[in-house]
C-alpha positions, 0 to 999 in steps of 0.5 A, a space after each residue: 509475515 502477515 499485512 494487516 491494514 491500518 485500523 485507525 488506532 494508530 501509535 507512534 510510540 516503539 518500533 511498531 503501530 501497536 494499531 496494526 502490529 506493523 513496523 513503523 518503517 513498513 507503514 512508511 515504505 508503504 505510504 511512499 509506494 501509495 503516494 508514487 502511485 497517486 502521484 502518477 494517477 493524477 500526474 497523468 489526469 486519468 479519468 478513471 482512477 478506480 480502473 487505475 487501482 484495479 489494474 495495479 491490484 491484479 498486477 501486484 498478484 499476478 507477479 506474486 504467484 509462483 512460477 509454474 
């Protein structure tokens, strides 16, 4: 499956966004790791949160590369 990101012409309608193609439980699953995220940036009061986001980009896909 392909993620493609919110586009802005979001529907509710169905079991899927016809904005995004993505299901609906997909883009709330997604909106609940987003929140636990920015909940603990600001929980913490980082500074910097922009390293923050950058630090979790790297580590999403460096866990997602296949073992050598």
């Amino acid at each position: 499956m392909k993620f493609n990101p919110c586009n802005g012409k979001c529907t509710e309608a169905g079991t899927h966004c016809e904005g995004c193609g993505r299901s609906h439980e997909d883009i709330a699953e997604v909106a609940q790791l987003v929140n636990g995220l920015v909940s603990h940036a600001q929980k913490k009061a980082y500074e910097n949160p922009e390293e923050f986001a950058h630090f979790i980009e790297h580590s999403i896909m460096y866990h997602l590369q296949p073992p050598e």
